[in-house]
C-alpha positions as CSV (number, residue, x, y, z in Angstrom):
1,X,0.0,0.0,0.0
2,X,1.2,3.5,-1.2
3,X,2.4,5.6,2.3
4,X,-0.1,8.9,2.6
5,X,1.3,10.4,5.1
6,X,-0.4,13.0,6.5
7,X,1.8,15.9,8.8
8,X,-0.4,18.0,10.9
9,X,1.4,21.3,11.6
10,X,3.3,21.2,8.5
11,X,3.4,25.0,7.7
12,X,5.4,25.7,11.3
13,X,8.7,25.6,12.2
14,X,9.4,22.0,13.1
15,X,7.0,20.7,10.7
16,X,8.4,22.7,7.4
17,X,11.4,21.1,7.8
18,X,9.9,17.7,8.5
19,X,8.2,18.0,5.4
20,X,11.1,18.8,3.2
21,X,13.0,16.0,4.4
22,X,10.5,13.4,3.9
23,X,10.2,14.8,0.1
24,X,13.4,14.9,-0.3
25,X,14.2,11.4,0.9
26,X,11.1,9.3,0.7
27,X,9.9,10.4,-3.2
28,X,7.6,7.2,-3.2
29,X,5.3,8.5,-0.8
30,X,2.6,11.2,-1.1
31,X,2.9,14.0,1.8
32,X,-0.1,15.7,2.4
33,X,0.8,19.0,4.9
34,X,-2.4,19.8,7.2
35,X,-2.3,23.6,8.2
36,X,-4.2,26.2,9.5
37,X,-2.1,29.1,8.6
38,X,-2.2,31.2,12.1
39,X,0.7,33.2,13.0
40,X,3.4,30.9,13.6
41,X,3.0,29.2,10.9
42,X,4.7,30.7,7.0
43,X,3.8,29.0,3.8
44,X,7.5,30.6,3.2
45,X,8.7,28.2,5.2
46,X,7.5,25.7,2.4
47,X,8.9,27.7,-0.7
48,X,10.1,25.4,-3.9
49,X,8.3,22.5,-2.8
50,X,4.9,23.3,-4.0
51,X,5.2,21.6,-7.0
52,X,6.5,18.3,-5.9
53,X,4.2,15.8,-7.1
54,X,3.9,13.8,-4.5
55,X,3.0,16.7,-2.3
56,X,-0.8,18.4,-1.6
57,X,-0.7,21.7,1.4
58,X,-4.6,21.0,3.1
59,X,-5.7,24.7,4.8
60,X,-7.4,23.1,7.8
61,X,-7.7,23.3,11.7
62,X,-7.5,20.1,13.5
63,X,-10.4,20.8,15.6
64,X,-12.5,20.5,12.2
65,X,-13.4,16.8,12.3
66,X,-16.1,17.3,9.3
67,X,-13.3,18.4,7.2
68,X,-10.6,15.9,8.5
69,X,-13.4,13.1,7.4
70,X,-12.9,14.1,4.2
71,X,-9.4,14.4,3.9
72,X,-9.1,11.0,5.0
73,X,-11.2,9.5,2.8
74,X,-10.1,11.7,-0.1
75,X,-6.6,10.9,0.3
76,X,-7.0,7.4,2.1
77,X,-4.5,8.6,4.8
78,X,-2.3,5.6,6.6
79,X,-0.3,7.6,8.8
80,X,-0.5,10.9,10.8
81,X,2.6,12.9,12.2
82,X,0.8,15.3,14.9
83,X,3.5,18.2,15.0
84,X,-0.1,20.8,15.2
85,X,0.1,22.5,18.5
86,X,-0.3,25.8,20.0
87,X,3.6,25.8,21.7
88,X,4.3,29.3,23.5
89,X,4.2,29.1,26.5
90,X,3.6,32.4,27.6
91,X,0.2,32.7,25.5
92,X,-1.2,29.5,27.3
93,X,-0.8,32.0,30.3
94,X,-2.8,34.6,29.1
95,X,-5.2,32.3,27.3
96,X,-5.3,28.3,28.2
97,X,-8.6,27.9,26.5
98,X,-7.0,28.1,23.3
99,X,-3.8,25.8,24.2
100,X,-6.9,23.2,25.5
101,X,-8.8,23.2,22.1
102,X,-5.9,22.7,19.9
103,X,-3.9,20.5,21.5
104,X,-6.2,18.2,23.3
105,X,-9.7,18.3,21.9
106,X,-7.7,18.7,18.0
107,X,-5.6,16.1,18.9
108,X,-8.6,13.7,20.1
109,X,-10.2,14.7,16.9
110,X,-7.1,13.2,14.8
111,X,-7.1,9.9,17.1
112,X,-10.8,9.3,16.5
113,X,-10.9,9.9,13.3
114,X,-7.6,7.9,12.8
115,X,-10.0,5.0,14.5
116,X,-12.6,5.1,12.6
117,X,-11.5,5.2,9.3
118,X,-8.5,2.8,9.7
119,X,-11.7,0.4,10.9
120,X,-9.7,-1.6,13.0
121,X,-7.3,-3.2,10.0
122,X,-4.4,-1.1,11.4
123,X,-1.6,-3.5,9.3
124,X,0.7,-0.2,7.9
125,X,-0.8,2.0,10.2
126,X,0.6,4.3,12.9
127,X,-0.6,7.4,14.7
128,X,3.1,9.2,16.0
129,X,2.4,12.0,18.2
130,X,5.1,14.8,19.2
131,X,5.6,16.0,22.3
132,X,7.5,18.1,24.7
133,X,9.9,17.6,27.3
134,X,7.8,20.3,29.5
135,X,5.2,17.4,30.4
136,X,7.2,15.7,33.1
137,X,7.4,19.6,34.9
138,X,11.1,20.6,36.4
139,X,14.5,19.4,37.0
140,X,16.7,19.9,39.7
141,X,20.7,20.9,38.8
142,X,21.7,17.2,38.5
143,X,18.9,14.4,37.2
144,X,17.3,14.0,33.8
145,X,14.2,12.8,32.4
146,X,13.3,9.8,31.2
147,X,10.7,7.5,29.5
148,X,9.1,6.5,32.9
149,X,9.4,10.0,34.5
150,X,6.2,11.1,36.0
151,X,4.4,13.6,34.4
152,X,4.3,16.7,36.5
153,X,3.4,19.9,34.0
154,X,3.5,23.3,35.5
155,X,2.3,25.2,32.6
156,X,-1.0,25.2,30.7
157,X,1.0,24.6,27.7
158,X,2.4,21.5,29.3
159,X,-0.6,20.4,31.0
160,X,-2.6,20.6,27.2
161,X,0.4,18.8,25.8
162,X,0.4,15.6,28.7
163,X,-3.5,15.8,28.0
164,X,-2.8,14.8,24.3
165,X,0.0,12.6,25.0
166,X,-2.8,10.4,27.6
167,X,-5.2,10.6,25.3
168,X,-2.8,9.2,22.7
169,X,-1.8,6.3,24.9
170,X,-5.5,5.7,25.6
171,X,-6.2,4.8,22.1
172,X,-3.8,2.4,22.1
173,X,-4.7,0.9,25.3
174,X,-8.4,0.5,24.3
175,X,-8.9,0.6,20.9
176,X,-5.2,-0.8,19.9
177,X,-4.5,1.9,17.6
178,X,-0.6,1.7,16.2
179,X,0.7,4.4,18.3
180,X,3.8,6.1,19.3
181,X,4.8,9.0,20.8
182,X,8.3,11.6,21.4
183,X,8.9,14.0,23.6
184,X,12.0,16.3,22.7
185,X,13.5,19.2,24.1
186,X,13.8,22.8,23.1
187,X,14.6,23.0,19.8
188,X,16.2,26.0,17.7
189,X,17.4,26.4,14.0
190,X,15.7,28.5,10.7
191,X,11.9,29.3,10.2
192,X,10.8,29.3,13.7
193,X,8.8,32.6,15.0
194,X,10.4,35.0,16.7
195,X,8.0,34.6,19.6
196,X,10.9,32.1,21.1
197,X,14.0,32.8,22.3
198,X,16.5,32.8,20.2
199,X,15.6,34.1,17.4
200,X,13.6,37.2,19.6
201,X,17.0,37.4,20.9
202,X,18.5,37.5,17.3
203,X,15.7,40.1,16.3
204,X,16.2,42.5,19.3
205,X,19.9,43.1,18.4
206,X,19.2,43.9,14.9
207,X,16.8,46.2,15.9
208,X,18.7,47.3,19.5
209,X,16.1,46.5,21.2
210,X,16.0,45.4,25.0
211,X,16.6,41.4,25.3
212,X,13.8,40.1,28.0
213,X,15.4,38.0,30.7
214,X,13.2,36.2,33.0
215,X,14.3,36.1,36.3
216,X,18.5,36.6,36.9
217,X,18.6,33.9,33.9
218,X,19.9,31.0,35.4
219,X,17.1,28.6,33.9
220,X,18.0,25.8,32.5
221,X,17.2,24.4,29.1
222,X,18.2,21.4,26.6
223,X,18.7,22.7,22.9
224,X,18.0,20.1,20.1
225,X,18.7,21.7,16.2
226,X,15.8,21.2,14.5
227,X,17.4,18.9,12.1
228,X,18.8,16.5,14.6
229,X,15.0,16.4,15.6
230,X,13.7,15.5,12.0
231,X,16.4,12.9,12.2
232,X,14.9,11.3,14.8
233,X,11.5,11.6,14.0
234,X,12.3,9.6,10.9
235,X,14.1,6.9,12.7
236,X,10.9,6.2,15.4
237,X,8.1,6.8,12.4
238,X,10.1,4.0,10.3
239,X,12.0,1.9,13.0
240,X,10.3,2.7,16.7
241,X,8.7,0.0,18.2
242,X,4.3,0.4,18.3
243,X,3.0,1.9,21.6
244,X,6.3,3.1,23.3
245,X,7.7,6.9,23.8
246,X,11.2,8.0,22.5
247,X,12.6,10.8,24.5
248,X,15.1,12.9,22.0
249,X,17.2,15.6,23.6
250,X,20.5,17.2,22.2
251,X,22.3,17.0,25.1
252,X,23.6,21.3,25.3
253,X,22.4,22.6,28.5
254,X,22.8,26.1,28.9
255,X,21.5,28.6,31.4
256,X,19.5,31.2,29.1
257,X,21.6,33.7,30.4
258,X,24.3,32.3,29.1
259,X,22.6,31.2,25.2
260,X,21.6,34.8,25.3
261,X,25.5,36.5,25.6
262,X,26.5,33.5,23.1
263,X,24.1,34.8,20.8
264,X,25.2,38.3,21.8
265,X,28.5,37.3,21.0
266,X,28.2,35.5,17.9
267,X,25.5,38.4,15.9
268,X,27.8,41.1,17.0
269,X,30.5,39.6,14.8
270,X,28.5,38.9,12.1
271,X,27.0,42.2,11.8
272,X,30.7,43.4,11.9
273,X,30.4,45.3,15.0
274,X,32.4,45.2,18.9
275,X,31.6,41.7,19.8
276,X,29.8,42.0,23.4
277,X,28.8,45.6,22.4
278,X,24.8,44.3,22.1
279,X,25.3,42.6,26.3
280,X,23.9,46.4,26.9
281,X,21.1,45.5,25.1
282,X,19.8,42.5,28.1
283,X,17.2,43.6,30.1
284,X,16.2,41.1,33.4
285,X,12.3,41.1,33.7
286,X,9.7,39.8,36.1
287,X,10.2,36.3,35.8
288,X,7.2,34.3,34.4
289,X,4.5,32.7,36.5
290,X,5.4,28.8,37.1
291,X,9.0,29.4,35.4
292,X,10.2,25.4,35.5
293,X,13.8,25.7,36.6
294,X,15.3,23.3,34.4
295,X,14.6,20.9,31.5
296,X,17.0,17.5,30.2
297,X,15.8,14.5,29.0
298,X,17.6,11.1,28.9
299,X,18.1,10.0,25.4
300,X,19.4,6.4,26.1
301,X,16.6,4.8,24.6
302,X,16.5,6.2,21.3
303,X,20.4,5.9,21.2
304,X,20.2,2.2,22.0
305,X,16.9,1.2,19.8
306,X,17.3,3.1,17.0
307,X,21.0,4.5,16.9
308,X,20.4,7.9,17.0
309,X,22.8,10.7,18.0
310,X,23.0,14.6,17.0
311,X,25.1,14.8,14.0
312,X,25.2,18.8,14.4
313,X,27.7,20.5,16.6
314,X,25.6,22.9,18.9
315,X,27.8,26.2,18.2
316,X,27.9,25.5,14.3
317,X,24.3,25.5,14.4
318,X,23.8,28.2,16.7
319,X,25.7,30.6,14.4
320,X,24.3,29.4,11.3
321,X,20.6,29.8,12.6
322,X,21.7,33.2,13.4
323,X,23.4,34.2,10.3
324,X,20.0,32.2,8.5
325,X,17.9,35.4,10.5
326,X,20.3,37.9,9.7
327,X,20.2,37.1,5.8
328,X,16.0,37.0,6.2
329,X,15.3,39.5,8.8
330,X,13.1,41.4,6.3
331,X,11.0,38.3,6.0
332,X,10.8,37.4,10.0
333,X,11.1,40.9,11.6
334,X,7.2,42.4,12.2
């Protein structure tokens, strides 16, 4: 049976890039990209692909189950890669309602729909879910997630996102629905909004513009490039075993603080100017309600199943991401 693959999310950051790699590399299957445009998503992101023949874009919310009916039966979908997801944080603060719909009752939507049309013959199916690391809640300075961590969130991001990830396991439990599921750390690299941190960082010192701090900036996070990420997603959609969770982390800790005067550093030479000269630029800021301290995630498993490891060296990536933003600011700065 001919793979239709359809990639919710596929207009966003992660997702743009998942979809070009799965063009790129798998030409025999059909990639249909399931978007509903808001603002963190870019068709941009998606430019020179259109024309691929083995590739449809589908303008379409996930919370649309009429629709979804159709694009399943249209397009006789056999496997879904959920990347759709409201993802900043800071919004699920100001509005979790909106964090809730998407990611748990759109998600749901995808699973039952997945269910009903597969009818129970799931031979060539699977349902993988992404995730976040921010569903297990916060670290101390020493241990690291893992597959069996509890899941603690602290946000009404996370708590939408360990909603989804139940609800994913559910279906497997009682309906035996092909699943799997990842849950990776932060990840950085081209296309993604400048809503996150690096590249609001990256846009603030083009513009000199105060960089927001939280706190004194000693939280902790656990950058991933975004095509070490793809990477891995392809190895657990081909080679993961059915039902289990892959935790994928890139192993670079770094205090934001810290990322932020690396990023400093590295923009102000490539704009040709005193390197440090933009450290006047960091501004420290009420720090945010429910601020986890620290994330890092064990990636054993996926090392030891699958064979996985980054292939991209952190500070390589780092400054090409940043030289990527300084080459399209016109396109990403609003």
């Amino acid at each position: 049976m001919k793979n239709n693959i359809l990639i919710t999310g596929g207009a966003g950051f992660i997702g743009s890039h998942l979809v070009r790699y799965f063009l790129k590399k798998y030409p025999d299957y059909n990639i249909y990209n399931l978007d509903d445009l808001k603002y963190s998503s870019n068709l941009q992101n998606l430019k020179g692909i259109e024309n691929f023949s083995n590739y449809k874009f589908i303008k379409c919310d996930i919370c649309n189950s009429g629709r979804l009916r159709e694009i399943f039966k249209n397009y006789n979908i056999t496997k879904v890669i959920n990347l759709a997801a409201e993802s900043h944080v800071d919004n699920s603060i100001e509005n979790p309602f909106i964090f809730a719909q998407t990611n748990i009752i759109g998600t749901l939507n995808l699973l039952q729909i997945s269910k009903d049309f597969w009818f129970d013959n799931y031979s060539d199916k699977l349902f993988y879910h992404i995730s976040t690391d921010e569903v297990y809640g916060q670290l101390g300075k020493t241990n690291y997630f893992t597959e069996n961590s509890p899941y603690m969130p602290r946000s009404p991001y996370a708590a939408s996102k360990a909603s989804s990830d139940h609800f994913v396991r559910s279906f497997a439990a009682t309906y035996s629905l092909p699943i799997v599921i990842s849950n990776c750390s932060n990840n950085f690299g081209p296309h993604q909004h400048n809503e996150k941190l690096i590249p609001l960082s990256i846009k603030n010192i083009l513009l000199n513009k105060f960089i927001p701090v939280y706190g004194d900036g000693s939280n902790i996070r656990d950058w991933l490039y975004v095509m070490d990420h793809v990477k891995a997603i392809d190895m657990i959609f081909h080679n993961g075993s059915l039902n289990e969770s892959y935790n994928i982390g890139g192993n670079n800790e770094l205090r934001n603080i810290d990322l932020i005067k690396n990023i400093i550093c590295i923009t102000d030479e490539l704009l040709d100017r005193k390197v440090g000269f933009s450290k006047r630029l960091i501004k420290f800021v009420k720090d945010r309600a429910g601020h986890d301290f620290r994330y890092a995630v064990d990636s054993k498993k996926i090392r030891k199943e699958l064979g996985w490891t980054p292939s991209f060296d952190f500070q390589d990536s780092l400054r090409s991401t940043i030289k990527w933003y300084i080459d399209n600011n016109i396109n990403y700065i609003k």
